[in-house]
C-alpha positions in Angstrom: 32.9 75.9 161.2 33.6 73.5 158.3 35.0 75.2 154.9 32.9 75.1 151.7 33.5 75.8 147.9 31.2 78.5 147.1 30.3 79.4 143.6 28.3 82.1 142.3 26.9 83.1 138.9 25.5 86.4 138.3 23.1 87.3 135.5 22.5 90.8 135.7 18.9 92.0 135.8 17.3 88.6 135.6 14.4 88.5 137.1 11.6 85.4 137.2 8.9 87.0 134.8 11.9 87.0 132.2 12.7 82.8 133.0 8.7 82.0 133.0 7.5 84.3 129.7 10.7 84.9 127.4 10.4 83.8 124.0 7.0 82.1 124.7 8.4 80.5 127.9 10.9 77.9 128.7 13.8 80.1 128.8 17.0 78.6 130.8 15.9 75.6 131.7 18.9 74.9 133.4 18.1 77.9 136.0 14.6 76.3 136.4 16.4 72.7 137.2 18.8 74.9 139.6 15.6 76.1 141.1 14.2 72.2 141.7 16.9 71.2 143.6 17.7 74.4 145.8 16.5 77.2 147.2 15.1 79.9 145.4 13.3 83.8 145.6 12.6 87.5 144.6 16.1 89.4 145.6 15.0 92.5 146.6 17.8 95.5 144.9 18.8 98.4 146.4 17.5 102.1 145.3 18.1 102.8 142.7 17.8 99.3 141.5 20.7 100.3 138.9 23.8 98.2 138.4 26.6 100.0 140.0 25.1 100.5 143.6 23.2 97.0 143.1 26.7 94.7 142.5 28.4 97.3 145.4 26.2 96.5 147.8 26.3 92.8 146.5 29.7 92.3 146.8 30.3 94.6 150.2 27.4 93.1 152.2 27.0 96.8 152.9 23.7 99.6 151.7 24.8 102.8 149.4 25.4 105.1 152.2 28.4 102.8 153.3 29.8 101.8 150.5 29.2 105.2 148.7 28.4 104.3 145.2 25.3 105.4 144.6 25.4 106.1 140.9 28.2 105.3 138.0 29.8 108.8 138.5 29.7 111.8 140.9 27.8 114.7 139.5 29.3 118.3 140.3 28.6 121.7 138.6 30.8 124.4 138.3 28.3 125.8 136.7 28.8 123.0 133.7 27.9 119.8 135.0 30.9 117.7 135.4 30.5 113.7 135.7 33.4 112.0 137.3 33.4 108.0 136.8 33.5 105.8 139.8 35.8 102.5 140.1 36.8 99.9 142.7 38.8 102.8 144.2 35.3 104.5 145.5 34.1 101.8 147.0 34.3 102.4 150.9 34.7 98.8 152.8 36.0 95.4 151.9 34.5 92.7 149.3 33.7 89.1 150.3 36.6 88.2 148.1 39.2 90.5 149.9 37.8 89.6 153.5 38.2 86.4 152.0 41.5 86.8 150.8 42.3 87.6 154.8 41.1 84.2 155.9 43.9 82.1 153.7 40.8 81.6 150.5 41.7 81.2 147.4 39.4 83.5 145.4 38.9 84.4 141.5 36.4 87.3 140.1 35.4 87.7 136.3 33.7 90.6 135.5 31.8 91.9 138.4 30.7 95.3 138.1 33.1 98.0 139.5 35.8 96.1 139.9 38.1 98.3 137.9 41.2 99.1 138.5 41.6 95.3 140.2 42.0 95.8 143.6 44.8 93.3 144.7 43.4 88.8 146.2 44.5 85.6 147.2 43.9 85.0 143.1 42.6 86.4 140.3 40.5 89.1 139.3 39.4 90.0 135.7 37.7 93.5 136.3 34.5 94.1 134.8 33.6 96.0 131.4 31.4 99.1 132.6 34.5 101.5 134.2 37.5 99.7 132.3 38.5 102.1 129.7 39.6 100.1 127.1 41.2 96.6 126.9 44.7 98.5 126.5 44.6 99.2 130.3 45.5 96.6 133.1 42.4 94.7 133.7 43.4 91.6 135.4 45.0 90.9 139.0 47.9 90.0 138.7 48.8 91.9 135.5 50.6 88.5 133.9 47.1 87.2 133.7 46.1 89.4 130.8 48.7 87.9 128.7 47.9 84.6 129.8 44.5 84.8 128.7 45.2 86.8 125.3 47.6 83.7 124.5 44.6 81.2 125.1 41.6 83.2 123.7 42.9 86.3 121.6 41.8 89.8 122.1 39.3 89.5 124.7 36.4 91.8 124.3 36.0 93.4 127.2 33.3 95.5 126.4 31.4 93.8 123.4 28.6 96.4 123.7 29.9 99.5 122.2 28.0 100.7 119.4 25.0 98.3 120.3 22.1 98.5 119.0 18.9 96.4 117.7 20.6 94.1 114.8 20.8 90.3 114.2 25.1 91.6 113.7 25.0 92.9 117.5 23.3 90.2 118.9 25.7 87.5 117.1 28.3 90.1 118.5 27.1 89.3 122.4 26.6 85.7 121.9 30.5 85.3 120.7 31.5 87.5 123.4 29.6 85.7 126.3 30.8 82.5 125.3 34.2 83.8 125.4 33.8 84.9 128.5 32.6 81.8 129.7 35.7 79.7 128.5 37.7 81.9 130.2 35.9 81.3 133.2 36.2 78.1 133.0 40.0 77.9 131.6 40.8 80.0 134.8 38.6 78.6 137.4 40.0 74.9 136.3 44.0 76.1 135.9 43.8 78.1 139.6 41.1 76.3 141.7 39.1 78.9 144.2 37.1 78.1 147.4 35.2 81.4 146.3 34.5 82.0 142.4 32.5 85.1 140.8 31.4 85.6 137.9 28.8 87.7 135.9 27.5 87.9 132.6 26.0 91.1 132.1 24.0 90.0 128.5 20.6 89.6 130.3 20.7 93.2 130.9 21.8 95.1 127.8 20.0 92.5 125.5 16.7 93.7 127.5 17.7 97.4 127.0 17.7 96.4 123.2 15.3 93.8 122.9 12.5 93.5 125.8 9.8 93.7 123.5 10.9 90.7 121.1 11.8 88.7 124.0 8.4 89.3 126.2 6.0 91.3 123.7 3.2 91.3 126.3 5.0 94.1 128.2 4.7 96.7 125.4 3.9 97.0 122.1 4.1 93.4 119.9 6.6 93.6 117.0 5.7 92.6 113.6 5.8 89.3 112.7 8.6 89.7 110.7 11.1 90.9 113.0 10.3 88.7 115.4 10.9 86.0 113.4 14.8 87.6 112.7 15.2 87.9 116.2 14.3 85.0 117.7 16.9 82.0 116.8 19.9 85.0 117.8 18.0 85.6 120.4 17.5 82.1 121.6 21.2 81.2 120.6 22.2 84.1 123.2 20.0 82.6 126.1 21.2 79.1 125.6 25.5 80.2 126.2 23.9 81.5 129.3 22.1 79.0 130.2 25.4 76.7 129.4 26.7 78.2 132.0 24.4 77.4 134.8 24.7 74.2 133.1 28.3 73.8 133.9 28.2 75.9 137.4 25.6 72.7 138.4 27.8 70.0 136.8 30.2 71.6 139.7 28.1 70.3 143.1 30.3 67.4 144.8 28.5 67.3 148.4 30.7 70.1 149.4 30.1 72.8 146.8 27.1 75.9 147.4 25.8 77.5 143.9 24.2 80.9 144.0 22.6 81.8 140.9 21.8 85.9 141.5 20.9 89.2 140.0 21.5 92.7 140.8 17.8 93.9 139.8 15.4 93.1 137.7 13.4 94.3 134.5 10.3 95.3 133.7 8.4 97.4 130.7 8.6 101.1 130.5 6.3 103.1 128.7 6.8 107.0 129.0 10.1 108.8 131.0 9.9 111.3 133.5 10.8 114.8 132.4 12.5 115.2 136.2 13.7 118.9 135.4 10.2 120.1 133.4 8.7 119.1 136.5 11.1 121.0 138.6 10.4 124.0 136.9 6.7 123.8 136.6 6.8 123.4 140.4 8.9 126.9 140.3 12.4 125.2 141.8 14.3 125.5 138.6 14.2 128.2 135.8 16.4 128.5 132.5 17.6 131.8 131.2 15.3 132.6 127.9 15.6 135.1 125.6 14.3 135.4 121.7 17.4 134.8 119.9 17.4 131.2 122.0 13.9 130.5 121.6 13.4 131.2 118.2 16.5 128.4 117.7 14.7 125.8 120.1 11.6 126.9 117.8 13.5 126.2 114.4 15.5 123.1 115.4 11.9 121.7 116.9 10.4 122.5 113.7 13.5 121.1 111.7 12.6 117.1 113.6 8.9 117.3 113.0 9.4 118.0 109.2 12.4 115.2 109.1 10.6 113.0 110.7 7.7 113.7 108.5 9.4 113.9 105.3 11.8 109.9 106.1 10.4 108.6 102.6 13.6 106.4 102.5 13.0 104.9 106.0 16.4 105.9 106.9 15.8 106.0 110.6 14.9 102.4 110.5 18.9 101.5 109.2 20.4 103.7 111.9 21.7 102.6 115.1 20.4 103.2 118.5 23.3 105.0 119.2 23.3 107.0 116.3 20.0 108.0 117.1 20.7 108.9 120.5 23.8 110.9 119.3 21.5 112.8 116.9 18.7 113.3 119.8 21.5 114.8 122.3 22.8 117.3 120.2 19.2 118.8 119.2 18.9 118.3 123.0 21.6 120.4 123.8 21.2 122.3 120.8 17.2 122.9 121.9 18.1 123.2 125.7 17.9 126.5 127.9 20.8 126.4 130.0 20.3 126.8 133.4 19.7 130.1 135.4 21.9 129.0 138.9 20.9 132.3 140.6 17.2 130.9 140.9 17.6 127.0 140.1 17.0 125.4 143.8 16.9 121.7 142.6 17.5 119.5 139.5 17.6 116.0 138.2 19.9 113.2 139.0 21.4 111.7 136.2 18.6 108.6 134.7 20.8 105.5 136.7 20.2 107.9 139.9 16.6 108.1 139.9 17.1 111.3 142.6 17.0 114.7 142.9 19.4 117.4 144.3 18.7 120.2 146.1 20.8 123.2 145.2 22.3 123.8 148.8 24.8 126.2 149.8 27.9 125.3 151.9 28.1 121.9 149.6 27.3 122.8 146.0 29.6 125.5 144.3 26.6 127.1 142.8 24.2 126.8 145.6 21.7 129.3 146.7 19.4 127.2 149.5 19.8 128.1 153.1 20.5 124.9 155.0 17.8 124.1 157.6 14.4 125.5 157.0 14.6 126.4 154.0 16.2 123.3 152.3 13.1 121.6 154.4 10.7 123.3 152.4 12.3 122.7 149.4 12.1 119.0 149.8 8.6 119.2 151.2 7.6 121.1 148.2 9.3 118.2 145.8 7.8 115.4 147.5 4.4 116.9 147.7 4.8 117.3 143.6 6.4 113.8 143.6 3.4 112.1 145.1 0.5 113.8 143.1 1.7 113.4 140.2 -0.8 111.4 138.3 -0.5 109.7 134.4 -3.0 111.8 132.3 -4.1 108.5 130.5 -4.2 105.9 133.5 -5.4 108.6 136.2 -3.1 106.3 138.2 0.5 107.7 140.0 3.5 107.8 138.2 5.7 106.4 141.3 5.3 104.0 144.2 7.1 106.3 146.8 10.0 109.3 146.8 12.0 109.2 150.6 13.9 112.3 151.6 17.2 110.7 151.5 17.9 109.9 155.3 14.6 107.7 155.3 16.4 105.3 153.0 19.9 105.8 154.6 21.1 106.4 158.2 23.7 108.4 157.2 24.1 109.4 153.1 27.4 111.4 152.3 26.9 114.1 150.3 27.0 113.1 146.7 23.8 110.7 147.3 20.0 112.6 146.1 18.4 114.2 148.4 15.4 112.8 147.1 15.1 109.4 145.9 12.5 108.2 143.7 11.4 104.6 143.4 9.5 103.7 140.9 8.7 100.1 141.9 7.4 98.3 139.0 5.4 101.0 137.7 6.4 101.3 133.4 8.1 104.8 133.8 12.0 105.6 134.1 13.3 109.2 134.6 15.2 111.4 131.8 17.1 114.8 132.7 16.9 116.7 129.5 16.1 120.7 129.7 14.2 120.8 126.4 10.9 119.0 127.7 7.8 120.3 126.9 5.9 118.2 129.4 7.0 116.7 132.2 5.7 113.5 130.9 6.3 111.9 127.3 6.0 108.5 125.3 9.2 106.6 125.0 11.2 108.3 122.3 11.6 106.6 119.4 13.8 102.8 119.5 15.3 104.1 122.5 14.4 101.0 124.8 10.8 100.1 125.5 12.6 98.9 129.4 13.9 99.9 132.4 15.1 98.4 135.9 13.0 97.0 138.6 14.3 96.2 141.5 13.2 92.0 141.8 15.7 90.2 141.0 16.3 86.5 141.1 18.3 84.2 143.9 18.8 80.5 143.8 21.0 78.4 146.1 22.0 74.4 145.1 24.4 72.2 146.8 25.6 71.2 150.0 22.8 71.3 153.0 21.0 73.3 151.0 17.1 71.9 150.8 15.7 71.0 147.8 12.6 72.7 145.8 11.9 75.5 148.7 10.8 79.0 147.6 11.4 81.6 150.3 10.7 85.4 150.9 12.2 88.4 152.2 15.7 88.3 150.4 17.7 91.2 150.0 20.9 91.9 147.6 22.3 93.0 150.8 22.1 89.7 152.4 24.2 87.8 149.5 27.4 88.9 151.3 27.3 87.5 154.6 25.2 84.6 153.6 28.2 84.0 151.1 30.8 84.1 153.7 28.9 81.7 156.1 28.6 79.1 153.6 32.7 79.5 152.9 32.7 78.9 157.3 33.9 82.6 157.7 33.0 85.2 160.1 30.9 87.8 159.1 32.3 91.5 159.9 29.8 93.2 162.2 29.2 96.6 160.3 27.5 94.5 157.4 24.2 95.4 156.7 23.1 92.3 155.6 22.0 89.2 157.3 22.7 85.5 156.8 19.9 83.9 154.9 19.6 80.7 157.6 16.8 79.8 155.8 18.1 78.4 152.9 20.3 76.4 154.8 18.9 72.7 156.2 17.8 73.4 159.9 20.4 71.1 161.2 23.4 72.4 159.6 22.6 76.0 161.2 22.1 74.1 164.6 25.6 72.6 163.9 27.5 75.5 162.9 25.6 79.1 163.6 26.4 82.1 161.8 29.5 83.8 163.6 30.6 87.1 163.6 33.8 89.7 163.2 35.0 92.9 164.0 33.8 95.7 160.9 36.5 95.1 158.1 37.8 98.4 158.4 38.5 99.2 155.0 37.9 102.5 153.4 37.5 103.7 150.1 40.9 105.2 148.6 39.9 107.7 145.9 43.0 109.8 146.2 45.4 107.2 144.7 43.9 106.8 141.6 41.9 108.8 138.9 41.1 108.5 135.0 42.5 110.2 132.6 40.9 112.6 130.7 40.2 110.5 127.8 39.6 107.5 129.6 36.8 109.3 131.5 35.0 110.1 127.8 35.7 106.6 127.2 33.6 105.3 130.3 31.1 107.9 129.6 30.5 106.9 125.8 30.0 103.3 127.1 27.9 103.8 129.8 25.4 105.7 127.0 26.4 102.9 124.6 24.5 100.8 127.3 21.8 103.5 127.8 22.8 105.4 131.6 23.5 108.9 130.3 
C-alpha cells in the first residue's frame, strides 16, 4: 500500500448545530470550506459520550470494555468513596501512534486526552491537560522536549482552565492559551516532520460548559442584551484561533496529505439534572441513616440558602466564580447530606461523566450486600423498569432515550464499568449524584452550566483521494482508528472494533489498495508501574471539577 501523511485536528465536543447556529451563524468558516472539499458527517460517541472514554476509544480503535476507561477515575468505597484518577497507564491496548511507531512512522501528539504520563513514540508527545498534575511534572516524550518548548514559548499553560468561570478575563485567558498551543503545534510539527500528527484543542468544550447559552441562546434561556454584547467579540476572538487552525491544517494538503477534522462528542442544552440517588431511594434500593440531630442540621443549613439567597441585596452571587459557587454548593451538599446506610444500600450513582449506575454486589464491592445471580437480576430489572418510566412532570415526555444492563452495550465490561448505563441521547437532562435531593428531578442549579454532552459529534476528511463535497452516514468514533491507519498504508490489528470508513475514500483508490489487516496489537494496560501521588490525585480531581466532572 502506498504511504500517506495523515493529519488530524481534534476539537472536542464540536458538533454541527454549534458550526451552523453559534453566534448567529457563520462560525469557522474554515471547517465549513474543509467540509466543501471533503468528506464529512455526524461521529457517533461512545457511552457515555464523555471525553475520557470518547478520545480512548478514538485513539485505540477499540470500545470501553477493551480499552477499560470508562470514566476519568475508578470509583471504590470502603465505605468512603474513594476516586482514583486514570492516565495513559490504564489504557488497555495500543494507540494508532504507538502501532504506528512499530511500522518505522514518525508520529507527534499535542494534547490528546489521557495521554498522561507520555507513553514512549517514534517522536513526540505533549500529554494532554485533564490527568497531568501540574506543569511541574514530565509532560512531554522525550523529557528534553519540555525544555525545548519553555525556551521558545515560556511557561506553557497546560491547563489554562483552572479556576474558570463565566468572565470576559477567563475567556481572554483561553484564547491566549489556545493560540499558544497552536504555535507550539506548529513550531513542533515543522522542526520534527511526522507522517502521523495529533492534536486537540479542547476550548470548544469547556467554553460550552461556560457559555452555551451566549453562543446559541435558542437552546435555553436568552441572556440579556447586555451580556451578550460583553461576550461576544471574546467569544468570537476564541472561535477564530480555532478556526486558524483548521486554516493552517488545510494550507497543509500537497496531493499526498489526509486531514481529519473530529470530535469526541457533541453538545447540546440541558435543562434540569437527574437526582440518580433520590431516585434510587424512592425506588427502595438505597437508604441513608437519619436521625434528628442530622435532620434538624439539613433543616437549618436548607433554611440558611433560602434566606441568603433571598436576602443577596448586594448581588454578590453575580461577582462570584463558578467555581466558587460550586465550592460553596458542595460543602452545604455534604454538609446537608445523609450518609449512606451500606447495610441496606443495593445501588447508587455513577459519578456525572459516568452516566451509570452500580449495583452494590458482593464478591466485588467491599461493602456489598447483593447475592450474585438472581437477585442482582432483580435489582437491575427493578432499576431499569424505574429508568424507563420515568416521565418530566412539565413535558409528560421521558427523561432518557434508553438505559442497557451493561453487557447489552459491551461483550465483555470488567468490573469497574456501570452496571447500568444510561443514555440520554439528546434529550436536555445530565445526571448529578448528590445525597441531599429532595426530588429526583430539579432545574439546573444556579450558573452551573445550562449544557451537557451529546453524543454527535463532527468528522471531516480533505486531501488526497478523498472526494469532494460528500456527506455520509453511519460514522462511529470507533472507526477513526483504523480508518487512520489505512490512509497512513498500515495494517489494521484485528481486535479493533472499528471499521475502515471506505467510503470516504474515492472508489478507485480502495479498488487499488484494499484495507489490510494485522494480528491484535497485543498491548495491555500497565497500571501497576505507575500511580499518583496523593496530592497529585487532589490536583486532577480539583481540575476535573474546575471543568465541571465531579
Amino acid at each position: 500500500m502506498s504511504s500517506r501523511r495523515v493529519i488530524v485536528l481534534g476539537l472536542d465536543a464540536l458538533n454541527f448545530s454549534l458550526v451552523k447556529d453559534g453566534l448567529g451563524g457563520g462560525l469557522l468558516p474554515h471547517l465549513q470550506e474543509a467540509m466543501a472539499l471533503g468528506v464529512s458527517g455526524t461521529l457517533r460517541s461512545t457511552l457515555p459520550p464523555y471525553s475520557a472514554p470518547a478520545w480512548v476509544t478514538f485513539a485505540t480503535g477499540k470500545l470501553p470494555d477493551k480499552h477499560e476507561v470508562f470514566d476519568f477515575w475508578r470509583v471504590s468505597y470502603t465505605p468512603r468513596r474513594q476516586l482514583t484518577p486514570m492516565s495513559s497507564h490504564s489504557i488497555n491496548g495500543a494507540t494508532t501512534w504507538q502501532i504506528a511507531s512499530r511500522h518505522g512512522k514518525r508520529v507527534g501528539v499535542v494534547q490528546v486526552p489521557m495521554t498522561y504520563p507520555p507513553r514512549p513514540a517514534n517522536g513526540f508527545v505533549v500529554a494532554d491537560m485533564i490527568v497531568t498534575p501540574n506543569e511541574q511534572v514530565d509532560y512531554t516524550s522525550p523529557l528534553s522536549l519540555k525544555a525545548e518548548i519553555r525556551e521558545h514559548f515560556g511557561e506553557f499553560a497546560l491547563n489554562p482552565y483552572r479556576a474558570f468561570g463565566q468572565s470576559e478575563a477567563a475567556l481572554r485567558r483561553a484564547t491566549d492559551a489556545e493560540r499558544t498551543q497552536e504555535q507550539v503545534s506548529r513550531y513542533l510539527l515543522e522542526r520534527y516532520p511526522c507522517d502521523l500528527f495529533i492534536s486537540v484543542c479542547r476550548a470548544t468544550d469547556i467554553v460550552q460548559h461556560h457559555f452555551r447559552s451566549f453562543l446559541v441562546p435558542a437552546d435555553g434561556t436568552a441572556p440579556q442584551a447586555q451580556q451578550h454584547e460583553r461576550f461576544d467579540a471574546p467569544l468570537r476572538e476564541l472561535f477564530a484561533v480555532l478556526d486558524d487552525a483548521i486554516a493552517h491544517r488545510l494550507t497543509l494538503l500537497d496531493g499526498n496529505t489526509v486531514l481529519l477534522i473530529v470530535s469526541d462528542h457533541g453538545f447540546g442544552p440541558a435543562a434540569k439534572v437527574f437526582n440518580v440517588n433520590r431516585f434510587l431511594a424512592d425506588l427502595g434500593l438505597a437508604e441513608f441513616h437519619d436521625s434528628r440531630v442530622q435532620s434538624c442540621g439539613r433543616r437549618l443549613v436548607r433554611s440558611a440558602i433560602r434566606v441568603a439567597k433571598a436576602l443577596d441585596v448586594l448581588k454578590l452571587r453575580r461577582q462570584l466564580s463558578r467555581e466558587t459557587i460550586r465550592s460553596a454548593v458542595r460543602a452545604t451538599d455534604e454538609a446537608a447530606s445523609l450518609p449512606r446506610d451500606w447495610a441496606h444500600t443495593k445501588a447508587w450513582s455513577g459519578t456525572p461523566s459516568a452516566e451509570g449506575i452500580y449495583v452494590n454486589l458482593k464478591g466485588r464491592e467491599s461493602i456489598g450486600i447483593v447475592e450474585p445471580g438472581a437477585e442482582y437480576e432483580e435489582v437491575r430489572q427493578r432499576i431499569l423498569d424505574g429508568l424507563r418510566a420515568l416521565r418530566d412532570p412539565d413535558t409528560g415526555e421521558p427523561i432518557i432515550e434508553a438505559a442497557y444492563r451493561r453487557e447489552e452495550v459491551y461483550t465483555n465490561p470488567p468490573a469497574h464499568c456501570p452496571d447500568i448505563l444510561i443514555d440520554f441521547g439528546m434529550r436536555p437532562y445530565k445526571v448529578r449524584e448528590t445525597l441531599s435531593a429532595n426530588a429526583w428531578l430539579e432545574p439546573m442549579p444556579l450558573r452551573s452550566g445550562a449544557g451537557r454532552h451529546t453524543p454527535e459529534g463532527v468528522f471531516v476528511a480533505v486531501g488526497a483521494d478523498v472526494p469532494k463535497g460528500v456527506t455520509v452516514q453511519g460514522l462511529n468514533l470507533v472507526d477513526v482508528a483504523p480508518t487512520l491507519l489505512y490512509a497512513l498504508g498500515l495494517p489494521v490489528p484485528q481486535d479493533m472494533d472499528g471499521r475502515v470508513l471506505t467510503e470516504i475514500f474515492t472508489e478507485q483508490h480502495v479498488a487499488a489498495e484494499p484495507p489490510s489487516y494485522d494480528a491484535a496489537d497485543g498491548a495491555q494496560s500497565s497500571d501497576a508501574g505507575f500511580a499518583y501521588t496523593p496530592a497529585e490525585e487532589a490536583e486532577i480531581t480539583k481540575q476535573l471539577r474546575d471543568l465541571g466532572y465531579v
